[in-house]
C-alpha positions as CSV (number, residue, x, y, z in Angstrom):
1,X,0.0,0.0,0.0
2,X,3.1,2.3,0.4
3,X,4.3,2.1,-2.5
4,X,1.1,3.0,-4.0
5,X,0.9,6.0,-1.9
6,X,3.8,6.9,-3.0
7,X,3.5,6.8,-6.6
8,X,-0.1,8.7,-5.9
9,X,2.5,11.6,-4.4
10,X,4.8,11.8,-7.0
11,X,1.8,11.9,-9.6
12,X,0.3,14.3,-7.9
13,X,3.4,16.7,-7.8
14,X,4.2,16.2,-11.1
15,X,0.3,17.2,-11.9
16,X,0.8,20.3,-9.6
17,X,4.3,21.2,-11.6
18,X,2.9,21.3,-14.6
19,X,-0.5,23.1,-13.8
20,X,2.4,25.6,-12.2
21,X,4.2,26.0,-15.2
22,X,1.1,26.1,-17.6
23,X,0.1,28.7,-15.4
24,X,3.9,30.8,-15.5
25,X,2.8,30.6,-19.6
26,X,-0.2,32.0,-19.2
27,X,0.5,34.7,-17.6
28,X,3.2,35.9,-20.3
29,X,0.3,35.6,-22.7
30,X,-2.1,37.1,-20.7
31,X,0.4,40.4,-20.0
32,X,1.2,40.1,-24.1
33,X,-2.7,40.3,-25.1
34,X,-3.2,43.2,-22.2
35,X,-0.3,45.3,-24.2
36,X,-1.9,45.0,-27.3
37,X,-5.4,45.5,-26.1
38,X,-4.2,48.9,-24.8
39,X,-2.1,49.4,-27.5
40,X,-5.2,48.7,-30.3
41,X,-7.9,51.1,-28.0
42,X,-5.3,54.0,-28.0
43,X,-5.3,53.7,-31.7
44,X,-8.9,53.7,-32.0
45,X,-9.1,56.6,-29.6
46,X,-6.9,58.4,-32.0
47,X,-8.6,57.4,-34.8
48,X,-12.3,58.6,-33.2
49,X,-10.9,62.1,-31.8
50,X,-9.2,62.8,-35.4
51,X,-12.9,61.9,-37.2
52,X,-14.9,64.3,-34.2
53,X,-12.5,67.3,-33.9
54,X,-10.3,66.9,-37.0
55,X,-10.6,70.0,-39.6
56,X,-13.3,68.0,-41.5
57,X,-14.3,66.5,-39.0
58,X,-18.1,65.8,-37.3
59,X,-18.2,69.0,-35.3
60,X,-16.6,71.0,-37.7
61,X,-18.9,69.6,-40.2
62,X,-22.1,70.3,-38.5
63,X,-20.8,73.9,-37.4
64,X,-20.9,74.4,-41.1
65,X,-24.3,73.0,-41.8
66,X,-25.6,75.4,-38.9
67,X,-24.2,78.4,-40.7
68,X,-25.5,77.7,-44.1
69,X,-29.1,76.7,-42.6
70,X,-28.9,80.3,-40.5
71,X,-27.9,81.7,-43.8
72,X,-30.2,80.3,-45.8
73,X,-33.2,81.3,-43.1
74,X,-32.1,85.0,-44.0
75,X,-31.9,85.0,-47.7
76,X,-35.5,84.0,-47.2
77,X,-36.7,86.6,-44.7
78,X,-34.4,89.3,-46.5
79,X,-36.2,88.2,-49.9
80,X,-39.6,88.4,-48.6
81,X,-39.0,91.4,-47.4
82,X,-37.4,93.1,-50.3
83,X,-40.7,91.6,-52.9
84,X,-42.8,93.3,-50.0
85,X,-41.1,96.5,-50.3
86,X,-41.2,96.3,-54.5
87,X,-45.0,95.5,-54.5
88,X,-45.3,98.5,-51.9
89,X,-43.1,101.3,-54.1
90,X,-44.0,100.0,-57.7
91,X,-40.5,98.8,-58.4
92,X,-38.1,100.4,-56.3
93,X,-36.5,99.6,-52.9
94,X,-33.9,102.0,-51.2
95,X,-31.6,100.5,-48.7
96,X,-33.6,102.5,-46.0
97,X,-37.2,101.2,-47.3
98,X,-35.8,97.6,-47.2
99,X,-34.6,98.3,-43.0
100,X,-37.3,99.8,-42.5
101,X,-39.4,96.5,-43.6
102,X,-37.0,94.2,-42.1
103,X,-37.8,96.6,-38.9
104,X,-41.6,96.3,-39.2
105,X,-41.6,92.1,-39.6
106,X,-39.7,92.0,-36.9
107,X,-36.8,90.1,-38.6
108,X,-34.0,92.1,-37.3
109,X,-35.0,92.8,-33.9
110,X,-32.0,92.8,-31.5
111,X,-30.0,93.0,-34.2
112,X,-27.0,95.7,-35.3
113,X,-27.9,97.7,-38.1
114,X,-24.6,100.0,-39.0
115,X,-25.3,102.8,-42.0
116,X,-22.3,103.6,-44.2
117,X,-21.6,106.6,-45.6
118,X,-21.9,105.4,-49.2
119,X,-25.5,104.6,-48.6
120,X,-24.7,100.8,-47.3
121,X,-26.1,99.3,-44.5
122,X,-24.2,96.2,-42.9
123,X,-26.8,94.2,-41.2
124,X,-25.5,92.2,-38.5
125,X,-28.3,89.7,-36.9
126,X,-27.8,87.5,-33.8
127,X,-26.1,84.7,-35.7
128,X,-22.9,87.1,-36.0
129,X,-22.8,87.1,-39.5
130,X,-22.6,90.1,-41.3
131,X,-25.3,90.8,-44.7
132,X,-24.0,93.8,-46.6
133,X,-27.1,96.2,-48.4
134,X,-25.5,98.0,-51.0
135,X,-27.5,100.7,-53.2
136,X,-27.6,99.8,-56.9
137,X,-29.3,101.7,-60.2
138,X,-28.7,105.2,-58.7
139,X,-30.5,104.0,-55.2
140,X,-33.3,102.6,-56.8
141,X,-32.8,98.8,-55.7
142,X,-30.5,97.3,-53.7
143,X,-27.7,94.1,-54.0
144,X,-27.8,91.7,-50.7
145,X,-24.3,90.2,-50.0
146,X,-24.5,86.7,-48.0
147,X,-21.7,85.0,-46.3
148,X,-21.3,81.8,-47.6
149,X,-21.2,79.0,-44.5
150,X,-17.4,80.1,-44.0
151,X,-17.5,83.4,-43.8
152,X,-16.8,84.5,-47.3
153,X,-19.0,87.1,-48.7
154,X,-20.5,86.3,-51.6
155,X,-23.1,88.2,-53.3
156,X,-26.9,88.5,-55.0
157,X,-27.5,90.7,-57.4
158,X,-30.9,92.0,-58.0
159,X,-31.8,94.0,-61.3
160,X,-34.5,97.1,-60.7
161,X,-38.3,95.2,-61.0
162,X,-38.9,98.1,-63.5
């Protein structure tokens, strides 16, 4: 019976020498996969913060969207209120007529209205965006300037209704 206990021992050692040095092995590979892990997220971090904040990326884009929509909004209202003004004065809009209109829809209220001395008006609504009036055909109509969404002026030209 001895002997039999003793070769029960020496199995059973051998059994806990190996589960000991299968489990020295799987530590190494356990610390390996933990460095790449971290290594692949930090990667995909950069990746994610360079498509969300890069130059084109998703905030940027949708700033831009919001500007051209806001933009756009105006062009309308300004339009509107320039036709009014035509039907109105058979024809004819001056740049003070067409603030005057923008005044009485209420489209420009809390918003900077700065006359030039050339007879401009730089119309500057709560967006922050700056819409240039300019006097055209000897005063008799008027030429709306729009920012495009970056900032750039760009321009609309309108010929006298007459």
């Amino acid at each position: 019976m001895k002997l039999k206990g003793s070769m029960q021992n020496k199995k059973v050692k051998k059994n806990a020498q190996k589960i000991e040095k299968d489990s020295k092995q799987n530590q190494g590979i356990t610390l390996i996969a933990l460095v790449v892990t971290i290594v692949v997220l930090l990667i995909l971090a950069g990746i994610t913060l360079t498509i969300i904040f890069g130059e084109n990326g998703v905030i940027n884009q949708a700033n831009k969207a919001r500007n051209a929509q806001n933009i756009a909004k105006y062009k309308d209202l300004f339009d509107t209120a320039r036709f009014s003004v035509i039907a109105e004065k058979h024809g004819t809009v001056t740049v003070d007529e067409f603030i005057s209109e923008l005044e009485k829809e209420g489209i420009i209220k809390n918003t900077q209205v700065e006359k030039k001395e050339d007879g401009s008006a730089v119309i500057t609504p709560e967006i922050g965006i700056d819409i240039k009036v300019i006097p055209i055909n000897d005063g008799k109509d008027i030429e709306i300037q729009y920012p495009d969404a970056t900032g750039n002026i760009g321009g609309r030209r309108y010929a006298n209704a007459t």
